[in-house]
C-alpha positions in Angstrom: 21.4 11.7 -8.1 18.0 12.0 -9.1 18.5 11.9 -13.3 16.5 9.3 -15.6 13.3 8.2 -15.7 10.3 10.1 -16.5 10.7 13.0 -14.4 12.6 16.1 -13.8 16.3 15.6 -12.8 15.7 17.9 -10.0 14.7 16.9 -6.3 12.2 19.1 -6.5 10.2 17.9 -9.7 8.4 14.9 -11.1 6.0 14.7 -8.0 6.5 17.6 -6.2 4.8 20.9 -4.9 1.2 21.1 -4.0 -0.6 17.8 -2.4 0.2 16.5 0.2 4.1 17.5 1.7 2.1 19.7 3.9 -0.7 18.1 5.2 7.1 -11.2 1.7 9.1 -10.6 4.9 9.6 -12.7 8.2 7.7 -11.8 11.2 8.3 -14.9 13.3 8.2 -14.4 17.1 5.8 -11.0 16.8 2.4 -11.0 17.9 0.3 -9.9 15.4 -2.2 -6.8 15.5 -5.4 -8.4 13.9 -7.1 -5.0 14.2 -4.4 -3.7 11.5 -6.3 -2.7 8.1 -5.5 -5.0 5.0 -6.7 -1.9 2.7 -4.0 -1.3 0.0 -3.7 2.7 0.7 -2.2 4.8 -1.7 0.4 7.3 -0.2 3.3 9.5 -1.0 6.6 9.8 1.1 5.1 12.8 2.8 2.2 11.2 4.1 4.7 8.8 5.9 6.7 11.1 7.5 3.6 13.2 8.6 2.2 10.2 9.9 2.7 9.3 13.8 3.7 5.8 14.8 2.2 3.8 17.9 4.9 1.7 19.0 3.1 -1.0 20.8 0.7 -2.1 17.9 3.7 -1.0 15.6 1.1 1.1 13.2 1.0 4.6 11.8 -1.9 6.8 11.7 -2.5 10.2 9.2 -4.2 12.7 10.4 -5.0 10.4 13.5 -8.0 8.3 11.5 -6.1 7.0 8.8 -4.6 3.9 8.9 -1.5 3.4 7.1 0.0 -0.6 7.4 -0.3 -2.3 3.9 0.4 0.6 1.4 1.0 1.2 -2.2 3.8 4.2 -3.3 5.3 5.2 -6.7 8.9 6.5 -7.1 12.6 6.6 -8.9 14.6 3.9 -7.4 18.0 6.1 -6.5 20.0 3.3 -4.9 20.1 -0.5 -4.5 21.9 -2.0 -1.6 21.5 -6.1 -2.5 22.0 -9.3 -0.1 21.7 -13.2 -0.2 18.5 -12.5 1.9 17.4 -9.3 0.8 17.5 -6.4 -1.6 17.4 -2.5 0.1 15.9 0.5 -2.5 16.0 3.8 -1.9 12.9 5.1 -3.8 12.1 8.8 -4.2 8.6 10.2 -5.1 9.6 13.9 -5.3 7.7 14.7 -2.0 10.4 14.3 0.6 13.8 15.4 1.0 15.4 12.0 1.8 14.2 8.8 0.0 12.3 6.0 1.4 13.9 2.5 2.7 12.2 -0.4 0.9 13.0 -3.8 1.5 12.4 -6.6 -0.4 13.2 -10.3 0.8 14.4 -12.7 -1.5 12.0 -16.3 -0.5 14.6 -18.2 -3.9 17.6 -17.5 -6.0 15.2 -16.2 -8.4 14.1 -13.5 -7.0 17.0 -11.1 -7.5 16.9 -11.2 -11.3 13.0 -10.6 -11.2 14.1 -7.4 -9.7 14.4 -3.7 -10.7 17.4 -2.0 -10.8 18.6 1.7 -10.3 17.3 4.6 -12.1 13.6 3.2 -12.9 10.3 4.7 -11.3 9.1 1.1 -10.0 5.3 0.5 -8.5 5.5 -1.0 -4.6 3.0 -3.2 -2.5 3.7 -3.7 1.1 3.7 -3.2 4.8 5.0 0.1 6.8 7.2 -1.0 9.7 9.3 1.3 12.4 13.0 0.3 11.4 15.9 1.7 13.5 13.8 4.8 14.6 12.5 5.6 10.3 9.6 4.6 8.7 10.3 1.6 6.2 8.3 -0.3 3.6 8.3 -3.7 3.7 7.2 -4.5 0.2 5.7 -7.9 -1.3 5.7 -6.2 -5.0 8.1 -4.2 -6.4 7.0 -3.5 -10.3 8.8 -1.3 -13.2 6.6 1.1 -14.7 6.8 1.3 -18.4 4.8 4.0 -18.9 5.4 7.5 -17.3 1.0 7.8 -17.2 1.0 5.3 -13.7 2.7 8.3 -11.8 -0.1 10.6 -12.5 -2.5 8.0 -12.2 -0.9 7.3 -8.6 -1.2 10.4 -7.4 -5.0 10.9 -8.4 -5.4 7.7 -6.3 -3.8 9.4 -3.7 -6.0 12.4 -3.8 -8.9 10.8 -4.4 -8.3 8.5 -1.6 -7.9 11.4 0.6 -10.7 12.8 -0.4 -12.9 9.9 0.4 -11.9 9.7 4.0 -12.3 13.4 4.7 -15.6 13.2 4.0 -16.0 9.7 5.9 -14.4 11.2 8.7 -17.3 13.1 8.7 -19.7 10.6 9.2 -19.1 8.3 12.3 -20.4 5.0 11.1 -18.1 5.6 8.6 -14.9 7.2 9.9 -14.9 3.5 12.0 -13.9 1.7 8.6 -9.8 2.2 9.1 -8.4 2.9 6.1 -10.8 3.2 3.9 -11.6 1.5 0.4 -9.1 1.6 -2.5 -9.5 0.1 -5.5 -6.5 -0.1 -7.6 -6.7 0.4 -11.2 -3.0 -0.7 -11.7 -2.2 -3.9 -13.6 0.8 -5.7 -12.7 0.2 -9.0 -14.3 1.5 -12.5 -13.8 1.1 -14.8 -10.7 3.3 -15.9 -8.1 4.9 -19.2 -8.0 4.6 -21.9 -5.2 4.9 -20.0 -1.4 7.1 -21.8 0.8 5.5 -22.3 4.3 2.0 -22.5 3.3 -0.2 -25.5 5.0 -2.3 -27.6 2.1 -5.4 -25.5 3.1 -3.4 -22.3 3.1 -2.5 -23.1 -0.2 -5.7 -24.3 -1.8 -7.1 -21.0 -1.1 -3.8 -18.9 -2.6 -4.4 -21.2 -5.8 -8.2 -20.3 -5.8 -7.5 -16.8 -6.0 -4.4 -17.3 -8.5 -6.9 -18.4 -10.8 -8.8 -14.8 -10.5 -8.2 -12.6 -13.6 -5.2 -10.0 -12.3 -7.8 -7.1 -14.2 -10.4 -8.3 -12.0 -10.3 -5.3 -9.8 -13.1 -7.1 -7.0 -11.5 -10.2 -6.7 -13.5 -13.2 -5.0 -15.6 -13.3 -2.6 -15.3 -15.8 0.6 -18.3 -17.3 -1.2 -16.2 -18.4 -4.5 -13.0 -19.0 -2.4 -14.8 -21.7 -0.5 -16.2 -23.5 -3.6 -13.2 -23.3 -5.6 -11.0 -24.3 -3.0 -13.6 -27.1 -1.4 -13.0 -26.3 1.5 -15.3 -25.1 4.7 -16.2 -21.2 5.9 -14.3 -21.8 9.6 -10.9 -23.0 7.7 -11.0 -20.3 4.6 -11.4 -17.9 7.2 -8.7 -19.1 9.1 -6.7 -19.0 5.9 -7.1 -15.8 4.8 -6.3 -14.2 7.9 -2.9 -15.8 7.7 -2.3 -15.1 3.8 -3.5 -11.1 4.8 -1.1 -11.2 7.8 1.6 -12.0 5.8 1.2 -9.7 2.8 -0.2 -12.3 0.0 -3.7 -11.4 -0.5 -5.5 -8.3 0.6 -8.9 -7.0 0.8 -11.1 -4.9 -2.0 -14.2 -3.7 -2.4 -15.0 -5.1 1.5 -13.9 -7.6 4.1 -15.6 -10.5 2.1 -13.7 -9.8 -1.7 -10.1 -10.2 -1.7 -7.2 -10.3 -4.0 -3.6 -11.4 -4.4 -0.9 -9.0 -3.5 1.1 -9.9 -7.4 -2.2 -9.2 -9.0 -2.7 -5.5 -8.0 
């Protein structure tokens, strides 16, 4: 069930033991949670599951500070259940006993062939939702790793991660920044095409941050968004709030840098 790829062909190898098993999709007609983090966290299947869910602002928490909602997870795609709307992977990262639900929507006909397929270890990008009573990733980016070293380097992020919000939880002024700061050292390379649904100002700002290198690990500030763009602080604002709602962009080093979702 589990053979191929870079790992073992055993449930219990590639990315288990030790760590941490012990410790663009349409939302129309939800009201949105703008307290919800827009920090790319890296986690593992385990994290998820220990995680508990608040039902009413539809978010999970880890170890009750952590804010898990726009995530980043590596795995071995095991199945592929595929739609005229949507592709479903189950993706397993060694830490759970089941695999993970990951849905990708399809926005154009060519977005099924840009797809992985079975038996691959694949990077995702994307939101955590509640689906039928189970934790599910809504991803934005779904990437084929060609190189067995971005499953090590994951999990380093993970522990590093970790490691940085223990000791923030320590601190108060600190512990109040959900989710912490992750900086992804993972280049996935090209841009996205044109985004259906996008108003011109909405737009102009996704093509001013297109035009940021994807190994550009800071991103723009609002500062350079605003000039490139031409447009005013009031309506960038506006603009990224909606672009980070719906999974295009996301924020970096702070709540002024950000970055788009296919460049991470």
């Amino acid at each position: 069930m589990y053979q191929g790829g870079f790992g073992s062909s055993q449930p219990g190898g590639g990315f288990g033991g030790g760590g941490f098993t012990d410790s663009g999709s349409p939302n129309a007609g939800k009201p949105r949670n703008n307290n919800k983090s827009e920090r790319l966290v890296p986690v593992t299947h385990a994290m998820i599951l220990k995680s508990t869910h608040d039902a009413d602002k539809d978010l999970f928490m880890f170890k009750d500070h952590i804010e898990l909602h726009f995530v980043e997870m590596v795995g071995y795609i095991v199945d592929v259940a595929e739609s005229s709307t949507s592709h479903d992977f189950s993706i397993c990262d060694r830490t759970a006993n089941q695999p993970l639900n990951v849905r990708k929507f399809l926005n154009s006909e060519n977005d099924a062939a840009k797809l992985p397929r079975s038996s691959c270890y694949v990077r995702v990008v994307g939101h955590l939702r509640m689906v039928k009573e189970k934790p599910s990733l809504m991803a934005f980016s779904i990437k084929e790793l060609d190189s067995h070293n971005w499953i090590m380097a994951h999990r380093v992020a993970v522990v590093r991660f970790m490691c940085g919000m223990e000791k923030n939880s320590r601190n108060p002024a600190k512990a109040a920044i959900s989710g912490g700061m992750y900086d992804s050292n993972v280049n996935n390379g090209a841009g996205a095409g044109a985004i259906p649904g996008l108003t011109g100002t909405q737009t102009k700002v996704y093509n001013a941050l297109k035009s940021c290198p994807p190994e550009n690990q800071t991103g723009m500030s609002l500062m350079e968004i605003a000039a490139k763009a031409r447009i005013g602080m009031n309506d960038l604002r506006v603009a990224i709030e909606f672009l980070s709602n719906e999974g295009h962009i996301y924020s970096t080093v702070d709540d002024e840098h950000f970055k788009l979702t296919d460049h991470c």
